[in-house]
N, C-alpha and C positions, 0 to 999 in steps of 0.2 A: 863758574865764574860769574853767568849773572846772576847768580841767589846771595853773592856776596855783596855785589853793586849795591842791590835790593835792602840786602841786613847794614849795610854799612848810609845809607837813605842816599844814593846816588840816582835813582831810576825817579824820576817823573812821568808820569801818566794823566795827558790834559790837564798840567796845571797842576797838579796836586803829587806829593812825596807817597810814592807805591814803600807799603809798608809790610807784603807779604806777597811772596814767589806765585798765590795760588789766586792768580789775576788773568782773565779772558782777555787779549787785546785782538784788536780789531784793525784791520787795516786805516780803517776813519781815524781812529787815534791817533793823536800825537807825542810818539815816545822822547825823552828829553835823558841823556845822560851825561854826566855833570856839567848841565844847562846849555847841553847840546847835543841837535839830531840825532836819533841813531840811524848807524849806517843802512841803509838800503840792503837786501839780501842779494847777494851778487846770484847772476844764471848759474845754473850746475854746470859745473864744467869738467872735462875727463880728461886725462893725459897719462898714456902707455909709457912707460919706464923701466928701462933693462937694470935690474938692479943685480951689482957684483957680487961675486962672493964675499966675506968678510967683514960686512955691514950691517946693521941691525936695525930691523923695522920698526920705528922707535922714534918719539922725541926726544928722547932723555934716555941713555943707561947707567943705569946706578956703579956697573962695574967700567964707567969711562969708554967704553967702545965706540968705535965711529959709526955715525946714524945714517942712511939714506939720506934724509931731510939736509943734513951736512954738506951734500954735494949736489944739492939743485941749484941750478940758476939762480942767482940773488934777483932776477924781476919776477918770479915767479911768488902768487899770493900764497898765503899758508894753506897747506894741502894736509890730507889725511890716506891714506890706504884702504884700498877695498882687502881686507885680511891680513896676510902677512908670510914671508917667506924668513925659513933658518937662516941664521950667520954664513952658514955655506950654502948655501943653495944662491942661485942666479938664475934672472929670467926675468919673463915680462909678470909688471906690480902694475895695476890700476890706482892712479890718484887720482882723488877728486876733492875740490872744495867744496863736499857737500856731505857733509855725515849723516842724516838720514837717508841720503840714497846708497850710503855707503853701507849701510846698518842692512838694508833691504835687500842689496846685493848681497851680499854675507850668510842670509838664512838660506840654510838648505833647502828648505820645505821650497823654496822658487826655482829648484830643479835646473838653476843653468848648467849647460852643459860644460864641461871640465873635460878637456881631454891631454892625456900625459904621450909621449913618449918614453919605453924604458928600455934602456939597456940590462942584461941581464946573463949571468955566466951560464951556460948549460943550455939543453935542449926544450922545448915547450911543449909538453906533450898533449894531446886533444882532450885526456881526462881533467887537468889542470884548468886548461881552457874552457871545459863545459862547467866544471865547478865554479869557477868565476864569472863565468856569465849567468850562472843562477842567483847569486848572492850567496854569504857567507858570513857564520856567525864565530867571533873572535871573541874572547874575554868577556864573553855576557853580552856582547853589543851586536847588532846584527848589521849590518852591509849590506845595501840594496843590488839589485844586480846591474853589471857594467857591461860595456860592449868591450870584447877584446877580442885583438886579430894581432898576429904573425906578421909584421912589414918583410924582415930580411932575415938573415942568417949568415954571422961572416964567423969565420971561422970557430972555437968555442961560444965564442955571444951569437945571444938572440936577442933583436930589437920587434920590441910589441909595443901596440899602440891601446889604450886603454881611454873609455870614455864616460866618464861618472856624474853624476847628476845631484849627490849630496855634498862633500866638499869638507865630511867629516876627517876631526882629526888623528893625522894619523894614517887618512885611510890609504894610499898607495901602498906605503912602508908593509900594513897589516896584510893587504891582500898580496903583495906580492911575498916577503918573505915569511907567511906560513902556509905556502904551496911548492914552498922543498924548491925552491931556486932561489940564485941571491944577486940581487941586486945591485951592480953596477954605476950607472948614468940611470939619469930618466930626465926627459924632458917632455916639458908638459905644459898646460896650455891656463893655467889657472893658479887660486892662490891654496890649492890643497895641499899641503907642504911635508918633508921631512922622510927623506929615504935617505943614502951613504950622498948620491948629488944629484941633481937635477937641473933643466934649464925649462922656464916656464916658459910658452911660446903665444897660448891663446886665451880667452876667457869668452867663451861663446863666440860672439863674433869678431872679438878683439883680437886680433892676430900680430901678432912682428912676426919679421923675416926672418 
């Protein structure tokens, strides 16, 4: 949006019409856009959000569907998502109005921790478990290794708790259903997304109830 300001001669810079995107400003500067201040860059701000099932992480979707964005507070400023959760999936979404901390949180390589809850049909056996705590390579991609423990056991399901540090896509769904169990619920604490359902609960220290 601002490279169109810019090509369209909206953008001022001390006085004079910026006439290319590839311009250094300076805090000393006085930016001017059409012949007034630009806004001040508001504090980063975060806000934890149960997002429903049925909803799509999204400003816009082309097939009409109803967005998250859709059903926040009308005083709330425009916000973006730290990743993004499936149409069905619910749980806790990080928004912030600030997309390069969003961007930053998003790389895996910054190892936050991710931890899921999964419900899961069948029994869990210790070989399964030691294989996934090694890491595991799927379709040419390899999976770092995760921390996984046994919570309960009620009658056929097993609830395990899983804690990952990449956030690749995919990766619940891959670790869990190609270790010969299938996947149920899972609820989980971040924005690694896409098994049969889930409910996000934490993202490192981010926690809902």
């Amino acid at each position: 949006e601002a490279e169109r300001w810019i090509l369209a001669g909206r953008v001022q810079v001390n006085g004079k019409v910026l006439e290319t995107p590839a311009c250094v400003i300076g805090s000393e500067d006085v930016v001017l856009v059409d012949n007034k201040p630009l806004q001040q860059k508001s504090h980063t701000r975060v806000w934890m959000y149960h997002k429903p099932a049925g909803l799509i992480v999204s400003h816009k979707d082309p097939q009409g569907r109803s967005t998250i964005f859709e059903h926040l507070p009308t005083n709330m400023p425009r916000v973006i998502s730290v990743g993004r959760l499936d149409l069905n999936s619910e749980g806790l979404l990080l928004l912030t109005n600030d997309g390069a901390w969003a961007r930053k949180m998003e790389l895996p390589a910054n190892g936050w921790e991710r931890t899921y809850r999964v419900r899961v049909h069948g029994q869990i056996t210790g070989e399964i478990l030691s294989r996934l705590s090694k890491g595991v390579k799927i379709d040419g991609i390899k999976y770092a290794p995760c921390q996984i423990e046994v919570e309960k056991t009620q009658g056929t399901n097993t609830w395990i708790k899983m804690t990952l540090h990449e956030g690749k896509n995919r990766e619940i769904r891959n670790f869990v259903e190609r270790s010969c169990f299938h996947v149920k619920r899972k609820r989980f604490c971040w924005c690694s997304r896409r098994c049969v359902y889930w409910i996000r609960y934490k993202f490192d220290f981010w926690q809902s109830s």
